[in-house]
Structures are given as C-alpha cells and as structure tokens.
N, C-alpha and C positions, 0 to 999 in steps of 0.2 A: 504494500500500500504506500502513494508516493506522502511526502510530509508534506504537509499545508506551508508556506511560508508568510509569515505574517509584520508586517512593520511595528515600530513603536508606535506611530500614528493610529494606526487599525487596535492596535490593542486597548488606546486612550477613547478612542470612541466606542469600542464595545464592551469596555469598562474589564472589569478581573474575571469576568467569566462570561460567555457566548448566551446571551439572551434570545429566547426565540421571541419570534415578532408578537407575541400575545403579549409577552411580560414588557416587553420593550414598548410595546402604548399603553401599557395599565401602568409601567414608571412615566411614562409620558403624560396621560390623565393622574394622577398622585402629585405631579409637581406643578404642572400647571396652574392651577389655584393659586397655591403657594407664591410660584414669581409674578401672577396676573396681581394678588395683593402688596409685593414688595415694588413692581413698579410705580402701581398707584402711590402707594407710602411715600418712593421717589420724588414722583410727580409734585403731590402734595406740597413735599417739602421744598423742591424748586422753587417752585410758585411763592411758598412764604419767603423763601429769602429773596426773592427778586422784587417781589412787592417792598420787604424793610431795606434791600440796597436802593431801591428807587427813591423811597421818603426817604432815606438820610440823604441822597446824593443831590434831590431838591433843597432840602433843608439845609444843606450845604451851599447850594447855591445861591439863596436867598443872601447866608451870612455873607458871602462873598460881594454880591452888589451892595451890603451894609456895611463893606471897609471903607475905611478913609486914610488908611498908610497903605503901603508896600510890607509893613510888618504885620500888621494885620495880615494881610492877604496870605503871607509866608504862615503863618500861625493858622490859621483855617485850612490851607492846605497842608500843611503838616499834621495836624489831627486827623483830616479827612482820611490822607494818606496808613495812617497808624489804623484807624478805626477798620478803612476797609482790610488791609491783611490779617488783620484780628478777624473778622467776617468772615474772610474767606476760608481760613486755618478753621474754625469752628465749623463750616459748611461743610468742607471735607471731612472732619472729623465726624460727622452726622451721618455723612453719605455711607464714609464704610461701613460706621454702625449699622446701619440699617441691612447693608449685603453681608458681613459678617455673620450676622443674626441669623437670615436666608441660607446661606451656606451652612450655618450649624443645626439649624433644623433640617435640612438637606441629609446633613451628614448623621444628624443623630436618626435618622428616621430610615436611612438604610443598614443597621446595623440590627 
C-alpha cells in the first residue's frame, strides 16, 4: 500500500487527526455562533471607541480655535497627542481581550 504524503500545511488545516466531512460541519456549526458573537462584540466595540476618539478629537479642536499663544496651541497638542496613544494602547489591549477569550473557549471546548 503506497504512503499518503502529507505537508505541514495539510496537517494545520485538518487539524491532529482526519475528520470526516460530518464532524468537520458539526465543528463548523459549534463554532460559528461563537465567532458570529465575538465579531459582533468586535464590532461593538469599534464603534465605541471611534465615537469617544471623534468627541475628544472635536473637543480638541474646539480648544485649539480657543488658543491665543503658540504655547497654548503646543500644550493642547501635546495632550491631545499623549491622550490618543493612551487610547489607542487601551483599544488594542480590548481587542485581544476579546479574541483571547474566543480562542480559549475554542480551545477549552475541544478538549
């Protein structure tokens, strides 16, 4: 009987042992739910933060038509500046949260 030859690729997507095509849409219905709820979650959360970077980034600009120095203006943009990487680092830090989470239930739920 000749050997099958099989890649690392082929063995990543058929996972550690040969699923026949029933099991293979019944983990396909099983997880579905699951990532159609972590995208929304995603979604969600875009959404909020792009709403709160838009109102700080107005309210920002507001202060900025309300300078009357060059140091002013330095000082408002440097908050600004500090505030968004602070924002952004927190956003990130949400987002893994949220696929972390999905992955460990992933992962505790095929064992």
């Amino acid at each position: 009987m000749p050997t099958r030859k099989t890649t690392a690729s082929a063995d990543v997507l058929r996972g550690p042992r040969e699923q026949s095509p029933t099991e293979n849409s019944r983990t396909l219905v099983d997880h579905t739910g699951a990532w159609l709820s972590t995208i929304n979650e995603c979604q969600r959360e875009i959404m909020d933060f792009i709403q709160m970077r838009l109102s700080k980034d107005g309210e920002t600009t507001r202060e900025l038509f309300n300078c009357r120095s060059p140091t002013e203006v330095a000082e408002v943009q440097s908050r600004w500046i500090q505030e968004t990487f602070k924002d952004y680092g927190a956003e990130t830090t949400k987002m893994l949260a949220i696929y972390t989470k999905q992955a460990a239930t992933v992962v505790q739920n095929k064992r």
